[in-house]
Structure formats: C-alpha cells, structure tokens
N, CA and C atoms as a LAMMPS dump frame, in Angstrom:
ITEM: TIMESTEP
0
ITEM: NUMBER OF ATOMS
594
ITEM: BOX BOUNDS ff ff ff
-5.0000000000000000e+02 5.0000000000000000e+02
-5.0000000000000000e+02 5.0000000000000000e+02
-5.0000000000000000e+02 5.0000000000000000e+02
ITEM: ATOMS id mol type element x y z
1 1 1 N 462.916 -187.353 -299.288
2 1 2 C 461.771 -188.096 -299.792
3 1 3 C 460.741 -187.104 -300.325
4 2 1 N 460.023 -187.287 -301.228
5 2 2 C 458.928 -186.494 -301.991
6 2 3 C 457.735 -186.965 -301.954
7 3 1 N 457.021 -186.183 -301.534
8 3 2 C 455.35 -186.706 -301.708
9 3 3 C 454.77 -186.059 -303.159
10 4 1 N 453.569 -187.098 -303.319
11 4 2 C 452.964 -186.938 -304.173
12 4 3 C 451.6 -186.222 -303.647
13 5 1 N 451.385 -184.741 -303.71
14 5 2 C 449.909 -184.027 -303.785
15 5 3 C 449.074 -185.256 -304.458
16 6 1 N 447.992 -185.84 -304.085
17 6 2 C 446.744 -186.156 -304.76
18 6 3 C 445.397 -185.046 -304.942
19 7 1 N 445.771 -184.092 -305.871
20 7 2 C 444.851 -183.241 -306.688
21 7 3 C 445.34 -182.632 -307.999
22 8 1 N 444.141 -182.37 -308.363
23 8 2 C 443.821 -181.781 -309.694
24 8 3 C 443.439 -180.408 -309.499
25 9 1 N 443.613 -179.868 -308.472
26 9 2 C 443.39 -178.246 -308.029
27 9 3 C 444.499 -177.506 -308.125
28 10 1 N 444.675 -176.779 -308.814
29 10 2 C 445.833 -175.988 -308.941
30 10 3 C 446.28 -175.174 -307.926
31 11 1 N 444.888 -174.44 -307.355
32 11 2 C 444.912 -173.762 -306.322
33 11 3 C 445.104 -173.986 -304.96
34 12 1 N 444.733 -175.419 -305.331
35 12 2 C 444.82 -175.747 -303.714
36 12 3 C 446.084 -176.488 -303.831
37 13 1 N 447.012 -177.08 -304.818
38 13 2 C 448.117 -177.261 -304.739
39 13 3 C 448.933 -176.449 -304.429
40 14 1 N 448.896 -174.93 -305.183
41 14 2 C 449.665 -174.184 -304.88
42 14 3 C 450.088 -174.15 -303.067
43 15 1 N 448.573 -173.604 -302.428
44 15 2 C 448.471 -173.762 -301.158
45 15 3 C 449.471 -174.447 -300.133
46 16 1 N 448.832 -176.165 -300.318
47 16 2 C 450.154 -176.966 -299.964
48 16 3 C 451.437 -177.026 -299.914
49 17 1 N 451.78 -176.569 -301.072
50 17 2 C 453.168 -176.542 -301.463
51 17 3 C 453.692 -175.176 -300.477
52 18 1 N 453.179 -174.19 -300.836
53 18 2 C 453.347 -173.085 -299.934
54 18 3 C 453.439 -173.358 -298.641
55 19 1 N 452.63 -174.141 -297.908
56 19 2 C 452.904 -174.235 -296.558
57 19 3 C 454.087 -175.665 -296.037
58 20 1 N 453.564 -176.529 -296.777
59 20 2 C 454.646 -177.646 -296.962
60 20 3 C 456.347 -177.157 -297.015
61 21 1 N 456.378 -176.305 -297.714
62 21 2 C 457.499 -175.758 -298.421
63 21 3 C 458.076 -175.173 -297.148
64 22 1 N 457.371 -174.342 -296.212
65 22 2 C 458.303 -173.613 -295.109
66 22 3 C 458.491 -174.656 -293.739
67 23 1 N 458.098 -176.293 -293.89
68 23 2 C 458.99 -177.199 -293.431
69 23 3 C 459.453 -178.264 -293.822
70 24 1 N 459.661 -177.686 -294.666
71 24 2 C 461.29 -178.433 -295.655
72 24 3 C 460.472 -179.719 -296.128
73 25 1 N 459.604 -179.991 -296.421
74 25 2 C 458.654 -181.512 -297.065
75 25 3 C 458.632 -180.737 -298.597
76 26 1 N 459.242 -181.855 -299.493
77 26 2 C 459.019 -181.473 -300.948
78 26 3 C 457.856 -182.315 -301.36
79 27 1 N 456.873 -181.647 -301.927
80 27 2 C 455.658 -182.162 -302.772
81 27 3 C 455.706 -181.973 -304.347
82 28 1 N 455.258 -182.777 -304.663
83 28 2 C 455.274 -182.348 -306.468
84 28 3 C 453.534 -183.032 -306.436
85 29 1 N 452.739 -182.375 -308.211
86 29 2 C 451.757 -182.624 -308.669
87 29 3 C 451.734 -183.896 -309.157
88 30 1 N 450.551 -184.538 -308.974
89 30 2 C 450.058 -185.597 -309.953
90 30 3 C 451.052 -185.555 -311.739
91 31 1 N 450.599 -184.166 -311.811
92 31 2 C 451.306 -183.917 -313.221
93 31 3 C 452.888 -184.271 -313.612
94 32 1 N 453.499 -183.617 -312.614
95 32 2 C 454.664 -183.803 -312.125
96 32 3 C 455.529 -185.284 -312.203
97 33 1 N 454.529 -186.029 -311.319
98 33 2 C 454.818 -187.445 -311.013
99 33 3 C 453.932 -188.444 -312.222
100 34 1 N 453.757 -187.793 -313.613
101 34 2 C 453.03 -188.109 -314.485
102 34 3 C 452.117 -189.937 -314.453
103 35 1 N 451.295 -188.71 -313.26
104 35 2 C 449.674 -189.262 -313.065
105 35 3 C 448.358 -188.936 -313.544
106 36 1 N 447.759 -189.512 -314.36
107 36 2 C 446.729 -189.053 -315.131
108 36 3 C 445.195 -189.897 -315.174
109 37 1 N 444.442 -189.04 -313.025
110 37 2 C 443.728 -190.006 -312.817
111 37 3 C 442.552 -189.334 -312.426
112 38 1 N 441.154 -189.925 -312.45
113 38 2 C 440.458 -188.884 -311.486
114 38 3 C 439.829 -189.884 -310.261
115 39 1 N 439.967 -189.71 -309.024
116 39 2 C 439.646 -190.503 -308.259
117 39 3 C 438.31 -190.241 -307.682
118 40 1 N 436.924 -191.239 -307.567
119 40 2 C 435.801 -190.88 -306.928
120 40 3 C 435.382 -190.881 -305.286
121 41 1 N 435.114 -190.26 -305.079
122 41 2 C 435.171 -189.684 -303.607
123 41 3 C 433.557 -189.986 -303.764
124 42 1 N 434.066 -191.436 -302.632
125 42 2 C 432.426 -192.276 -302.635
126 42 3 C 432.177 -192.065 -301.169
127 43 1 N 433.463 -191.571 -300.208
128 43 2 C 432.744 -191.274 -298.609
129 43 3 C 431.903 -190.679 -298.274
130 44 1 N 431.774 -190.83 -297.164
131 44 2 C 430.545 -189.422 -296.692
132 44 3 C 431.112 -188.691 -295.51
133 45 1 N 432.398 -188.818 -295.41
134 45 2 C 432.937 -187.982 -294.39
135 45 3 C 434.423 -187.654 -294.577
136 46 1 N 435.19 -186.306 -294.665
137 46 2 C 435.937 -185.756 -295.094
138 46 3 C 437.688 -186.925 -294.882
139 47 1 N 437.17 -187.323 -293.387
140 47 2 C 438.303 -188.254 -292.929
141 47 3 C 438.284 -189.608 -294.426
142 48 1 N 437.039 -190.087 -294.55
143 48 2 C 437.205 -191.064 -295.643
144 48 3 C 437.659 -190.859 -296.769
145 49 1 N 437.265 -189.534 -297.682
146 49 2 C 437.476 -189.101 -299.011
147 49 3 C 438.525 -188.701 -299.023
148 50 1 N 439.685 -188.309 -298.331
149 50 2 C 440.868 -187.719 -297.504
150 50 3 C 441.72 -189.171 -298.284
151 51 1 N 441 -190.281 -297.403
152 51 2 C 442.188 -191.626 -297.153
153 51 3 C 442.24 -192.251 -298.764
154 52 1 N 440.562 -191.892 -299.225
155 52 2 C 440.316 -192.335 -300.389
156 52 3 C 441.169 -192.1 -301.485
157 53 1 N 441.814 -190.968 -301.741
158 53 2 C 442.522 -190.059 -302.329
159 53 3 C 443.977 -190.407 -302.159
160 54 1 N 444.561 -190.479 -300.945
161 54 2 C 445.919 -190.935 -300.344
162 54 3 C 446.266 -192.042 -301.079
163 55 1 N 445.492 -192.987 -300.591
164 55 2 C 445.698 -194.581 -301.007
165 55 3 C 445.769 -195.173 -302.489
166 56 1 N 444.482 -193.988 -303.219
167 56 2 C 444.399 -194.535 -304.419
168 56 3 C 446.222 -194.102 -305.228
169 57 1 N 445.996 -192.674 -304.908
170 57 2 C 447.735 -192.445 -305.747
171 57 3 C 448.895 -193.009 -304.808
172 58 1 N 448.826 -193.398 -303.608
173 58 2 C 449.74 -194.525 -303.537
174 58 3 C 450.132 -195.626 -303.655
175 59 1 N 449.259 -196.073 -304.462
176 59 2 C 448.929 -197.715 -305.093
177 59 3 C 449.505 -197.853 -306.347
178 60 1 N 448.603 -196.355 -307.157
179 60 2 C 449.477 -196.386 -308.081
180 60 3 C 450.911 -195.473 -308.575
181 61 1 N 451.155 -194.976 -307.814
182 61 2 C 452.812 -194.738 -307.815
183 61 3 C 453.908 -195.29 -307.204
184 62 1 N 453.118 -196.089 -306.315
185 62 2 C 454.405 -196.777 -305.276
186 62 3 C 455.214 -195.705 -304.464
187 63 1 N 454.692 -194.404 -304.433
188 63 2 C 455.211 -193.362 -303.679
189 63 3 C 454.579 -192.955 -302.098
190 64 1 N 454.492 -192.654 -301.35
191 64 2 C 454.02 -191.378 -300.561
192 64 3 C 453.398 -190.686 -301.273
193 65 1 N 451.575 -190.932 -300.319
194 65 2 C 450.983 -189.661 -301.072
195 65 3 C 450.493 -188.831 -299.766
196 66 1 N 449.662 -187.648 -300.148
197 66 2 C 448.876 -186.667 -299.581
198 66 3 C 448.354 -186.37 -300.191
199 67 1 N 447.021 -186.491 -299.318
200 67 2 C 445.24 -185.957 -299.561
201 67 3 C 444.72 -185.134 -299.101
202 68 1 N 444.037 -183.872 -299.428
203 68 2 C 443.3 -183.485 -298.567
204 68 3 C 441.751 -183.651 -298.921
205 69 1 N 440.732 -183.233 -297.98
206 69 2 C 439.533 -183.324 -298.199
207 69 3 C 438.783 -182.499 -297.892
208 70 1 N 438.368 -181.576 -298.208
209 70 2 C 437.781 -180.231 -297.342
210 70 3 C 436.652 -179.244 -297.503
211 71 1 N 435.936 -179.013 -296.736
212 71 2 C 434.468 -178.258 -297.524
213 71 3 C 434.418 -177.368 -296.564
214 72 1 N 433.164 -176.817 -296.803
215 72 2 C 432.068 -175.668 -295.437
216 72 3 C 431.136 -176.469 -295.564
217 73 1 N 431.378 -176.64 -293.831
218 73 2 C 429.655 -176.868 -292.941
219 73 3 C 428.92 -175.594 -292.278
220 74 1 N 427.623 -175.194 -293.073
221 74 2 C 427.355 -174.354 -292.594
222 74 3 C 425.997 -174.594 -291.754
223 75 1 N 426.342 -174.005 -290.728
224 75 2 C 425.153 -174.52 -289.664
225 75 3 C 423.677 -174.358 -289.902
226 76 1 N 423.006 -173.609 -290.548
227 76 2 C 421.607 -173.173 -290.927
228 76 3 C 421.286 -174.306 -291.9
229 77 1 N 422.371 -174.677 -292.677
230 77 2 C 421.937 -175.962 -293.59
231 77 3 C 422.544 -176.979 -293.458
232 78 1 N 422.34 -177.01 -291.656
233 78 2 C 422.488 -179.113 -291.211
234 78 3 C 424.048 -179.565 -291.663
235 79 1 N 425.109 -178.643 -291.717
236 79 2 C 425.656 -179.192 -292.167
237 79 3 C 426.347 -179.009 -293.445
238 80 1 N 425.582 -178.846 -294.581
239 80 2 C 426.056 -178.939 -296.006
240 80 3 C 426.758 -177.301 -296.193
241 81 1 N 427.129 -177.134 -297.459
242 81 2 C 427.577 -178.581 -298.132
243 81 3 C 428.436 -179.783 -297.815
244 82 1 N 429.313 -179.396 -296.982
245 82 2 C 430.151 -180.537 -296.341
246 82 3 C 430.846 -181.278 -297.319
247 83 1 N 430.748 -182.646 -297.658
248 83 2 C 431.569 -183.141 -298.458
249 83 3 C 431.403 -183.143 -299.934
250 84 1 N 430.364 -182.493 -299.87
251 84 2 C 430.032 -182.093 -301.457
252 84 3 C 430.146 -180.972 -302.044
253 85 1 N 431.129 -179.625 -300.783
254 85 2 C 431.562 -178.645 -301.292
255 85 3 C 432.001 -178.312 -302.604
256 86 1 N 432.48 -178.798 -303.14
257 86 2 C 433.119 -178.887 -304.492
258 86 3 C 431.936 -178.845 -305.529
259 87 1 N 431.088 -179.641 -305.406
260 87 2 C 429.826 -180.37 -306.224
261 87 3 C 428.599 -179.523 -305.838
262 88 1 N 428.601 -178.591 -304.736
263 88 2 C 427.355 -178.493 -304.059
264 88 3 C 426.166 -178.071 -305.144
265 89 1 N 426.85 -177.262 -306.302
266 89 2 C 425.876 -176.629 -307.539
267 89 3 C 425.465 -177.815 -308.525
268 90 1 N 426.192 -178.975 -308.547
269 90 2 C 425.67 -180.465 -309.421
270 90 3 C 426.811 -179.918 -310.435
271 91 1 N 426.357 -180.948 -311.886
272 91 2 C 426.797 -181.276 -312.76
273 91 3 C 427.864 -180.08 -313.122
274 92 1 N 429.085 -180.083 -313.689
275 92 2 C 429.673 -178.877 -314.408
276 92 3 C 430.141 -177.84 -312.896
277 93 1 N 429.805 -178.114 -311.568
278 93 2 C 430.039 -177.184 -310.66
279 93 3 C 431.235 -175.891 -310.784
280 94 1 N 431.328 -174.64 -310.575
281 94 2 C 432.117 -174.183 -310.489
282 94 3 C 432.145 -173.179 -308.953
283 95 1 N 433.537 -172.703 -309.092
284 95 2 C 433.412 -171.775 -307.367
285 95 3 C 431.617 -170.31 -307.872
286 96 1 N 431.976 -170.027 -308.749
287 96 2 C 430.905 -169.004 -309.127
288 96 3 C 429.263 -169.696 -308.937
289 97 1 N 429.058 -171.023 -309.266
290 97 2 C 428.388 -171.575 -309.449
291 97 3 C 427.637 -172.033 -307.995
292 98 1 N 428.663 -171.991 -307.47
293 98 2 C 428.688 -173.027 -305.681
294 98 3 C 428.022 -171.766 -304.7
295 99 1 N 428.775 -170.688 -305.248
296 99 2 C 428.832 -169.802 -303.856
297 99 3 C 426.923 -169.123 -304.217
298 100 1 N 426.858 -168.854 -305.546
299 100 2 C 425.369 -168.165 -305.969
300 100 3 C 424.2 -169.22 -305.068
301 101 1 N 424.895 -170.503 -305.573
302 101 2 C 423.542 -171.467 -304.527
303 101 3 C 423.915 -171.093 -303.247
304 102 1 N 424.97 -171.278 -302.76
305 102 2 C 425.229 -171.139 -301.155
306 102 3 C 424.358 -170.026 -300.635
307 103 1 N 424.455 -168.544 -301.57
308 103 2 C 423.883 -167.08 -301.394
309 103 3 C 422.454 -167.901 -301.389
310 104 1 N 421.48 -168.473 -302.017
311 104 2 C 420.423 -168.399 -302.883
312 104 3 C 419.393 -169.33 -301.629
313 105 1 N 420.253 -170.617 -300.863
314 105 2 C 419.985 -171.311 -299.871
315 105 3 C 420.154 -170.494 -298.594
316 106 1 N 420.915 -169.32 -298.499
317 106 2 C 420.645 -168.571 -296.748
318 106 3 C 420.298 -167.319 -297.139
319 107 1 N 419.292 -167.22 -298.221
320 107 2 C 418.56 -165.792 -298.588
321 107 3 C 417.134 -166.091 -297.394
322 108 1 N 417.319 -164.737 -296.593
323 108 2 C 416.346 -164.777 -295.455
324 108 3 C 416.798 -165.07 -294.368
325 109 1 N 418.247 -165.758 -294.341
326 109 2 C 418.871 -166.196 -292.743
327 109 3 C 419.528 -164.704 -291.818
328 110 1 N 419.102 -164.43 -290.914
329 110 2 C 419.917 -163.552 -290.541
330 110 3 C 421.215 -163.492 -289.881
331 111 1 N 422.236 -162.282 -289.939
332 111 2 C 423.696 -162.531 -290.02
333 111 3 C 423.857 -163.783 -288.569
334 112 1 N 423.067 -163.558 -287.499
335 112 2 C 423.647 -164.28 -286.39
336 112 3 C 423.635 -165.483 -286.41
337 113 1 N 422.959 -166.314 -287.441
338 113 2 C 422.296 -167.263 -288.036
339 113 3 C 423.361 -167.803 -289.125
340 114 1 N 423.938 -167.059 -289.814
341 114 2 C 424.992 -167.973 -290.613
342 114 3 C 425.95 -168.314 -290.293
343 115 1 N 426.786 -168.964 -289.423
344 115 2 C 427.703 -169.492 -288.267
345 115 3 C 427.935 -170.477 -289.298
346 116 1 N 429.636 -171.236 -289.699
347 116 2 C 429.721 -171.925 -290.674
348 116 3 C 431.685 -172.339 -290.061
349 117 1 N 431.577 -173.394 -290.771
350 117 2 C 433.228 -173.579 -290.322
351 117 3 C 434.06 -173.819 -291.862
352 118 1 N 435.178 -173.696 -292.411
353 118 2 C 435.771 -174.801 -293.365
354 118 3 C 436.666 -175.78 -292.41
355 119 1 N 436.988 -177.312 -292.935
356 119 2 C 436.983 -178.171 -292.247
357 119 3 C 438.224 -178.823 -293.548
358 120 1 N 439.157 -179.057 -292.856
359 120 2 C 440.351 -179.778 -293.619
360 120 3 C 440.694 -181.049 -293.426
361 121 1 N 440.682 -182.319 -293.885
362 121 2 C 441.439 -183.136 -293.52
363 121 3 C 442.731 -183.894 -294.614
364 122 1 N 443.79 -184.025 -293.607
365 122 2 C 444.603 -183.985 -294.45
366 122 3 C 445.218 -185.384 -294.197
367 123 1 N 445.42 -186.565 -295.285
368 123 2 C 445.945 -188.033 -294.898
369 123 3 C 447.286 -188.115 -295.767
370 124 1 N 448.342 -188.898 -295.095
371 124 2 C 449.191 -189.193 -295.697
372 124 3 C 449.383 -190.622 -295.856
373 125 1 N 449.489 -191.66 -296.871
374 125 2 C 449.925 -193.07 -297.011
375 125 3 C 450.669 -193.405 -297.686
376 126 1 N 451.915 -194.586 -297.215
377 126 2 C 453.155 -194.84 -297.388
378 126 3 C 453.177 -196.591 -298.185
379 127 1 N 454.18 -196.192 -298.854
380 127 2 C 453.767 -197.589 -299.412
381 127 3 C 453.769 -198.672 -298.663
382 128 1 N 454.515 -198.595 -297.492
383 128 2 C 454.493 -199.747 -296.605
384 128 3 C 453.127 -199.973 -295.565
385 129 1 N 451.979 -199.526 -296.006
386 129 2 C 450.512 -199.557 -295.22
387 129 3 C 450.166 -198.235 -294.501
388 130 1 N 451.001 -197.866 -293.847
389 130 2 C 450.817 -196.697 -292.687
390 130 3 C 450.526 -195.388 -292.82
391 131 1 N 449.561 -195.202 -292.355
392 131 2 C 448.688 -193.676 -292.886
393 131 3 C 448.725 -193.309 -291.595
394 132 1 N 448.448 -191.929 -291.507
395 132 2 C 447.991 -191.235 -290.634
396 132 3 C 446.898 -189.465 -291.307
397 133 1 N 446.413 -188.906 -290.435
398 133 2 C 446.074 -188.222 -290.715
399 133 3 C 445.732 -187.117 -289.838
400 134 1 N 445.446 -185.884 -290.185
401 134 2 C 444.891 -184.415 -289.597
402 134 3 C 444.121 -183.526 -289.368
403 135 1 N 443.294 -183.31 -288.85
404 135 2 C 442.077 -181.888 -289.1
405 135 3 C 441.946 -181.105 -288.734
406 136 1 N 442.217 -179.668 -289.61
407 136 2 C 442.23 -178.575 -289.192
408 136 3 C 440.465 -177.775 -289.431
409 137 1 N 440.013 -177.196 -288.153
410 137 2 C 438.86 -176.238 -288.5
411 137 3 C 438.935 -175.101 -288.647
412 138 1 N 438.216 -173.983 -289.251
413 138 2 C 438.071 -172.344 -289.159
414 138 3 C 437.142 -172.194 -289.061
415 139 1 N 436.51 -171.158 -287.889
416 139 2 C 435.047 -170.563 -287.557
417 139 3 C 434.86 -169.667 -288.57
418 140 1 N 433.766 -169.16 -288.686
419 140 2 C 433.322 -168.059 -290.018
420 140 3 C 431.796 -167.937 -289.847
421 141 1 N 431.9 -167.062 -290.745
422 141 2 C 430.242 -166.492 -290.982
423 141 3 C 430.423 -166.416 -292.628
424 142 1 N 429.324 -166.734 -293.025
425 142 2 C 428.949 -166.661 -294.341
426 142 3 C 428.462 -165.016 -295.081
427 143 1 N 429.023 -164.587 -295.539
428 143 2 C 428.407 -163.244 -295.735
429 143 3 C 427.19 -162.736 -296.46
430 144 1 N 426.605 -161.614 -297.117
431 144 2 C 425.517 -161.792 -297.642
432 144 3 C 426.065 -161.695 -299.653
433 145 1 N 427.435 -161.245 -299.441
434 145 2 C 427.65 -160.846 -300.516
435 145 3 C 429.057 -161.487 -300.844
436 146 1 N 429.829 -161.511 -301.786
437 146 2 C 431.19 -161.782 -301.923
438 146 3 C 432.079 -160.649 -301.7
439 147 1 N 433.426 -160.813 -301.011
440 147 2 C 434.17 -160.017 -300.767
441 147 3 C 435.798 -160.316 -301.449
442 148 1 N 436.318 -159.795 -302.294
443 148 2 C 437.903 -159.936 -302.153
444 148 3 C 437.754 -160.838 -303.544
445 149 1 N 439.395 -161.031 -303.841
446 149 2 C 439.335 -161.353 -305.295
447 149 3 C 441.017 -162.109 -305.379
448 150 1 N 441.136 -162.295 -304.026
449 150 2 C 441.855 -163.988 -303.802
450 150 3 C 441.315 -164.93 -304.006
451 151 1 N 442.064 -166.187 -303.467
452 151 2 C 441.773 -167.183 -302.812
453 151 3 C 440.952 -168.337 -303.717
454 152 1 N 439.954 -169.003 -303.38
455 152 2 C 439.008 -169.585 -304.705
456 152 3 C 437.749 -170.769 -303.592
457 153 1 N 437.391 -171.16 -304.515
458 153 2 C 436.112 -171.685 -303.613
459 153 3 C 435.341 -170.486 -302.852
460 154 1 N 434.827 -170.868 -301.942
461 154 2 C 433.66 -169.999 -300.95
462 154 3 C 434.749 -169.3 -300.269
463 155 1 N 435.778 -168.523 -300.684
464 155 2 C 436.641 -167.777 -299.941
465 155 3 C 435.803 -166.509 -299.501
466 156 1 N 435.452 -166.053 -300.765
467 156 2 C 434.57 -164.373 -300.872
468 156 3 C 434.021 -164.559 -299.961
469 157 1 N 433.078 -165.412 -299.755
470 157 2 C 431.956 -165.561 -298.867
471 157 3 C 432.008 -165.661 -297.502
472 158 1 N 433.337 -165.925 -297.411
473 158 2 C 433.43 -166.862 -296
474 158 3 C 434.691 -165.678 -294.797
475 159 1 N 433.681 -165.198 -293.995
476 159 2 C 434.155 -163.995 -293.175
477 159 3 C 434.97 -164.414 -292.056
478 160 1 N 436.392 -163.935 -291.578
479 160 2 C 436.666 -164.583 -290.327
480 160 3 C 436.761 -163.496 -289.436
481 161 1 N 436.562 -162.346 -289.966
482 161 2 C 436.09 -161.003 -289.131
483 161 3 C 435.347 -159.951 -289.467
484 162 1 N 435.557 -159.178 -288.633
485 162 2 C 434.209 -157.621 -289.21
486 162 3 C 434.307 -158.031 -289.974
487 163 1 N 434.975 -157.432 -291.123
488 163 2 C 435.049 -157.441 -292.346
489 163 3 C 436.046 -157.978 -293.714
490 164 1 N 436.206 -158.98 -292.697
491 164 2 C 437.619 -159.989 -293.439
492 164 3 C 437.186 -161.32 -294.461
493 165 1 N 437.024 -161.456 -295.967
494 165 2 C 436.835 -162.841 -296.097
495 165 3 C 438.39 -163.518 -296.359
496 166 1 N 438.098 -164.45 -296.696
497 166 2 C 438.952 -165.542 -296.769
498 166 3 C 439.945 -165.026 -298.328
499 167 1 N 438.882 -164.758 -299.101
500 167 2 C 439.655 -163.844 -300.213
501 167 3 C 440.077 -162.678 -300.674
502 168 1 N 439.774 -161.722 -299.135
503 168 2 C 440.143 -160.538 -298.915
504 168 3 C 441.75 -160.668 -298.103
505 169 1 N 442.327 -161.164 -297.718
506 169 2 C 443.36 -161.129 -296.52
507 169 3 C 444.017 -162.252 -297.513
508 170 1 N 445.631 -161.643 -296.814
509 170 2 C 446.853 -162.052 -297.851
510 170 3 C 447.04 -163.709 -297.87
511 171 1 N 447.692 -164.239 -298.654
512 171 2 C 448.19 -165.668 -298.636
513 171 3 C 448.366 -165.786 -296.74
514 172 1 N 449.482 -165.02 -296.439
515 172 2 C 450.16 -165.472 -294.557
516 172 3 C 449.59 -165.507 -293.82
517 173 1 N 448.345 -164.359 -293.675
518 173 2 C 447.643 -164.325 -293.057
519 173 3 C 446.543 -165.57 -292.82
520 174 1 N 445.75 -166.502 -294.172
521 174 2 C 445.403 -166.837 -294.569
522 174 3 C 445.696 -168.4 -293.955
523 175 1 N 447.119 -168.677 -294.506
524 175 2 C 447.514 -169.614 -293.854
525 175 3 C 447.44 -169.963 -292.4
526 176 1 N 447.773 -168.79 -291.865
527 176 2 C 447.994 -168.578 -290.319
528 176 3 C 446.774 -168.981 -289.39
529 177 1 N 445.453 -168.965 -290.418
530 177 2 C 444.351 -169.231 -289.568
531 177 3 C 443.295 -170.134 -290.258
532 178 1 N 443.608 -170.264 -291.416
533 178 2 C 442.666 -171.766 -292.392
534 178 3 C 442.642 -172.893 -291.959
535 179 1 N 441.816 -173.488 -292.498
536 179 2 C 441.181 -174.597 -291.264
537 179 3 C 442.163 -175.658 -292.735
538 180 1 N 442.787 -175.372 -293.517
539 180 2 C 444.213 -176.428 -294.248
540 180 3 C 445.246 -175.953 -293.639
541 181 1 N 445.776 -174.653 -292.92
542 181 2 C 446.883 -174.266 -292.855
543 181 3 C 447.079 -174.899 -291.036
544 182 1 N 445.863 -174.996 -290.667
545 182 2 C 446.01 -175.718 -289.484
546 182 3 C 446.513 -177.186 -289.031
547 183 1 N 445.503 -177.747 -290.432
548 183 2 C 445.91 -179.49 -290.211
549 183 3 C 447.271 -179.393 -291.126
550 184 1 N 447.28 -178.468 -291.697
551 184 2 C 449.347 -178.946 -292.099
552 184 3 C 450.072 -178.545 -291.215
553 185 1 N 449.464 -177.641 -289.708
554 185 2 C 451.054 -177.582 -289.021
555 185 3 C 450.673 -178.294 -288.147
556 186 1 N 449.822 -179.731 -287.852
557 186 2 C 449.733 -180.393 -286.971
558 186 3 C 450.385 -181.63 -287.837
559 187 1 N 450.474 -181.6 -289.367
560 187 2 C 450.648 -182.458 -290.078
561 187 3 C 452.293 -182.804 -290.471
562 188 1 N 452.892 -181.696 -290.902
563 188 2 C 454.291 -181.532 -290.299
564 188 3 C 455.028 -182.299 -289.29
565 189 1 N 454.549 -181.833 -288.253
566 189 2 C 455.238 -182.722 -287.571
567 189 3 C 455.427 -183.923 -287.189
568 190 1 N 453.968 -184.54 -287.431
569 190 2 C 453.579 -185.955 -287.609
570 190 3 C 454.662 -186.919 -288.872
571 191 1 N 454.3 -186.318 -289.665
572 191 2 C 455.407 -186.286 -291.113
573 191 3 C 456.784 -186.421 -290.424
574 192 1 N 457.62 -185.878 -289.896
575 192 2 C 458.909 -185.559 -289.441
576 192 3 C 459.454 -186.726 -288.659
577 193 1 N 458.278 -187.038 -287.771
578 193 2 C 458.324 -188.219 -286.475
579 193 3 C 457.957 -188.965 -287.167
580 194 1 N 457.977 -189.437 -288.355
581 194 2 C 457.182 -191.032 -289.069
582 194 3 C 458.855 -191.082 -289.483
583 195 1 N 459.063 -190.059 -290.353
584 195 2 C 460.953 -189.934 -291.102
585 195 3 C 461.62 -190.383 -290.707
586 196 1 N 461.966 -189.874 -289.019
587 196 2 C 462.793 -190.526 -288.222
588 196 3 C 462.546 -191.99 -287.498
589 197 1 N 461.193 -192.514 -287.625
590 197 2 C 461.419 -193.513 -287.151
591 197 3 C 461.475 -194.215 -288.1
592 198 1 N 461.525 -194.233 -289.94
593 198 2 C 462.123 -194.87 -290.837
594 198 3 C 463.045 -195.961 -291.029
C-alpha cells in the first residue's frame, strides 16, 4: 500500500521518505500522485493542522494520506512561532526571512533564556475514516547566530548541543534525534499494526 505525503516541501518530503523508507512504508509526492492543491491550515494547534492536511488529500485521492505539522516553540516568546513557523515573517515568508525575525525578536535574551523545542505532529487518514496520529519533540536552544548549511527552516539556529545546530550534523544523526524523526518511529509502528489488522 502507498501513502500519499501531503506537502509541497521538498525538503521535508525528502525527510519522510528517508525515514519512512528504512521501514519498508512507500510514500510518493502530491506531485507524484498528480495532486495540485494548496491546503489552508486554519488550526491553532499542530495536532489540528496535521489532521487538516491528512484528510483534505484523502478525500481527494481516495488514498491514504500523511501529514505532518511542525514548528519551534520558543519559550521567551510564549510559545511562538508555533504554528505559524512557516509564516512567522508574514506575506512571501522564507527560511532566511523567518530565522532574521526569530534573531531580531530574542536580540537582548540571554543564552540561558532561549530554551526552545521543534514539535512534530504527524497524522495518518484512511479512506475508510480512521486516523491516528504522533508527536515527536526536540529540546534546543536558539543560537545567537546561524550555524551549518544543511537542513532548512530554523535548522542553523536551532542548537541541540555545545555546538551542534540542526544544520550542522548529518542527515542520521539528525534523524536520530528530531522532534519528525521521533514521531515517525512512534509512527511506524502504529502504521504496521493498523496493516495487519486490515
């Protein structure tokens, strides 16, 4: 059986597929499954915009889909961006765009002070009603500067040690401790045990 990715992120498809891929779940793109949609993410919480996403491309493909939904909550700012990671810069947003405000909003915070998580949720829905879903977290610190020249989104920024960002340290590594690479190996198996009870 094949799922349908619900995104338009290349990068973060890749991702999926990459981790999807080392337990045997085949995913293909929107593109792929020639879907040509943009869906609005009217929730206010990652679990909703997650299901929002699932449901809409399983309605219209009649397939199995998967969603994810995922931002940084960073603690000095209540929270945000949170589900508006993507958007946090407004109109035209880009990762360059996102991370300069992110820098520009904790100019003056000090390092012990920027405490921040990324936050994954990941939903799957079947054409026969039944969803389920996953959430993976990663602790972090926000840095003062960008680091590394992986990854995409607030990777640079986003430290998971001395001196480690998210876009400094390899794809495996990466996986091994991302707050997506988490809710897909809780997600996996969930996936596996739905198959068999088919």
């Amino acid at each position: 059986m094949r799922f349908i990715i619900a995104t338009n992120n290349q990068k973060k498809l890749k991702e999926f597929r990459r981790i999807l891929d080392s337990y045997g779940i085949e995913a293909v793109s929107l593109k792929e499954a020639d879907i040509e949609t943009e869906i609005e993410e009217t929730g206010t919480t990652f679990e909703e915009n997650s299901f929002i996403k699932a449901k809409a491309i399983c309605d219209l493909s009649g397939q199995p889909a998967i969603a994810d939904d995922s931002g940084l909550a960073v603690d000095a700012l209540g929270g945000a961006p949170g589900v508006y990671s993507a958007r946090y810069s407004g109109e035209g947003a880009t990762d360059e765009k996102n991370n300069q405000k992110l820098l520009a909003a904790l100019e003056g915070v000090p390092a012990e002070e920027r405490g921040a998580k990324f936050v994954s949720v990941i939903t799957c829905v079947f054409p026969d009603g039944r969803s389920f879903h996953t959430r993976g977290e990663c602790p972090g610190v926000i840095g003062l500067a960008p680091k590394g020249d992986s990854g995409f989104g607030y990777d640079p920024l986003f430290y998971v040690g001395e001196d480690k960002t998210f876009a400094s340290i390899g794809s495996d590594e990466k996986d091994a401790i991302s707050h997506r690479g988490k809710a897909l190996a809780d997600f996996a198996p969930l996936l596996q045990q739905y198959l068999k009870e088919r």
